[in-house]
C-alpha positions in Angstrom: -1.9 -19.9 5.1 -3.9 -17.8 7.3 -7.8 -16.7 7.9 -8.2 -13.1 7.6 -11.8 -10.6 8.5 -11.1 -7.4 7.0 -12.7 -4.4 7.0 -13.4 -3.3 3.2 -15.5 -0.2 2.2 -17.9 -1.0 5.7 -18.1 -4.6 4.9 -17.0 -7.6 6.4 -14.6 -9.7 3.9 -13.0 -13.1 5.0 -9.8 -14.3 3.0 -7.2 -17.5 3.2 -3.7 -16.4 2.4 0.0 -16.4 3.3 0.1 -13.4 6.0 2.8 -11.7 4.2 0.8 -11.7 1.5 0.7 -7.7 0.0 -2.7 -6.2 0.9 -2.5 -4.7 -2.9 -2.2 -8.9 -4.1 -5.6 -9.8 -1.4 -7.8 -7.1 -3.2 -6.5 -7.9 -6.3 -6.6 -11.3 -7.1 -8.7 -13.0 -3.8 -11.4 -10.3 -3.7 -11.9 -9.3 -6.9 -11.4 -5.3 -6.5 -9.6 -4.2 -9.1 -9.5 -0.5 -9.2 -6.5 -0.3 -7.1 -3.7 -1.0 -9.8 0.1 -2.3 -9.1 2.5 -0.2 -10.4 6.4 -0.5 -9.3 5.8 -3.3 -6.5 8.1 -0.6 -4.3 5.7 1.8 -2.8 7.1 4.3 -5.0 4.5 5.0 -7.7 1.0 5.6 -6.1 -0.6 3.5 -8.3 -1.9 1.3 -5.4 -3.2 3.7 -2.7 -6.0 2.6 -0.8 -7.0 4.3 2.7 -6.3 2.7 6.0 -8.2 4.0 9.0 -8.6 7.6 6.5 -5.1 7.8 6.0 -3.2 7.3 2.4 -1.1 4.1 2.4 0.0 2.2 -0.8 -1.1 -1.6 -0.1 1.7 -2.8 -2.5 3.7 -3.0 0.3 1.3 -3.6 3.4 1.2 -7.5 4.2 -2.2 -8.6 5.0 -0.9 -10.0 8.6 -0.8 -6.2 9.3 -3.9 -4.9 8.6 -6.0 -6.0 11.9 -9.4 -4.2 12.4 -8.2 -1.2 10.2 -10.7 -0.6 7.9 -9.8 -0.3 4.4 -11.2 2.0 2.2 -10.4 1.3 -1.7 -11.5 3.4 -4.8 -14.5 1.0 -5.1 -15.6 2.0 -1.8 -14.8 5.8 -1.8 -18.3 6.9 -2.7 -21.5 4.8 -3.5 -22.3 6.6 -6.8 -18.7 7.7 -7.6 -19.8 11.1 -6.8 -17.3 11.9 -4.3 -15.9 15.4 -4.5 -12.9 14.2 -5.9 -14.3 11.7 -8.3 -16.4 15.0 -9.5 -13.6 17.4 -9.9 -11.4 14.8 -11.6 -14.2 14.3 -14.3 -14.9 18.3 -14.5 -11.0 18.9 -15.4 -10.8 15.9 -17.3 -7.8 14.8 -15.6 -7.4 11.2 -17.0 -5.6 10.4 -19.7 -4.5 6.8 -19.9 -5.8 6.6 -16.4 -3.8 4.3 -14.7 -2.6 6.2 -11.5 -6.1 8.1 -11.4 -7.2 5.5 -8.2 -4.2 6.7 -6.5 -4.1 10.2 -7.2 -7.8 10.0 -6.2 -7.3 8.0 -3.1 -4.3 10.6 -2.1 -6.4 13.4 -3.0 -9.3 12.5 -0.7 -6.9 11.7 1.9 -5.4 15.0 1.9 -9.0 17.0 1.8 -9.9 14.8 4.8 -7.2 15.9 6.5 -6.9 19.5 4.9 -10.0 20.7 3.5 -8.2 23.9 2.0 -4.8 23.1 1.1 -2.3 25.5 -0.5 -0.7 24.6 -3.7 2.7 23.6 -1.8 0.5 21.1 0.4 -1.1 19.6 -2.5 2.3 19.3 -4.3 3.8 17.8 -0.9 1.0 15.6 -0.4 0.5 14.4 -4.1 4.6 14.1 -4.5 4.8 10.6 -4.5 2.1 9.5 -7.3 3.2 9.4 -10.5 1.5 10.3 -13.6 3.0 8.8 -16.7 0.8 11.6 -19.0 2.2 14.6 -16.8 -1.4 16.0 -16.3 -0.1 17.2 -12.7 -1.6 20.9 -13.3 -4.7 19.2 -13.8 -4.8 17.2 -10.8 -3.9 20.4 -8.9 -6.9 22.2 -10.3 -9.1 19.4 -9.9 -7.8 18.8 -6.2 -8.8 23.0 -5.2 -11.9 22.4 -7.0 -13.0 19.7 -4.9 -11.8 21.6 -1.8 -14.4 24.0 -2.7 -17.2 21.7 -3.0 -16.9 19.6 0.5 
C-alpha cells in the first residue's frame, strides 16, 4: 500500500492503495465517483474515459502509481451544473439510450472539441472510434458532437 494526492476535478483527494492499483478501481470504489463506468477491463471499450492533463485516457488501465500531479478530470467534474457543451448537445439529440458508455463518449467528445473545436465528420469518427455504444446511436453522437462544436 501506498499514499496518493491526486488532482480530481481541481481538488485535492488523498487515497491508500496498492500503486498498481487501476485509476478507474481508485475513483470507483475509494472515492466514491461513480460516473466513470468499467466496461471490458482492456482499454477497449471507452466506457472509462476520464481526462488526464485535457487529454482522453481510459483509467481502466492507468495504475494509480502513474498518475503524479496530472490532474484528472472525470465526468463529475466536467462542468459544475452539467451544462457543458457536450452535456447540452447530448441531452438536445437525446443520445442516451441505456446510457452506459455516455461518460465516455462525453469525456472523448470534450476532449476532441478541446483539442478541435470544428472537427470534420472523419475526425469525429477517428476520434470517437474506440468507444463503443451497445444501442448503435453513433449518428446521434455525431450530431450531438457538431452541435456542441457550434456552441463553444
Amino acid at each position: 500500500m501506498a499514499t496518493f494526492t491526486l488532482n480530481i476535478n481541481g481538488s485535492s483527494m488523498q487515497v491508500e492503495v496498492d500503486p498498481n492499483t487501476p485509476i478507474l478501481w481508485v475513483l470507483r470504489d475509494h472515492l466514491s465517483l461513480v460516473g466513470t463506468k468499467f466496461g471490458c477491463g482492456m482499454a477497449q471499450c471507452g466506457a472509462c474515459t476520464i481526462h488526464l492533463d485535457g487529454a482522453a485516457i481510459r483509467s481502466c488501465s492507468l495504475p494509480v502509481s502513474s498518475v503524479g500531479s496530472s490532474e484528472i478530470t472525470t465526468i463529475e467534474g466536467l462542468a459544475e451544473k452539467a451544462d457543458h457543451p457536450v452535456q447540452l448537445a447530448w441531452i438536445e439529440h437525446d443520445v442516451p439510450q441505456c446510457g452506459y458508455c455516455q461518460a465516455g463518449q462525453i469525456m472523448s467528445a470534450a476532449a476532441l472539441l478541446r483539442e478541435n473545436p470544428s472537427p470534420t465528420d472523419e475526425e469525429i469518427e477517428s476520434a470517437m472510434q474506440g468507444n463503443l455504444c451497445r444501442c448503435g446511436t453513433y449518428l446521434r453522437i455525431k450530431a450531438a458532437i457538431k452541435t456542441a462544436s457550434q456552441n463553444l
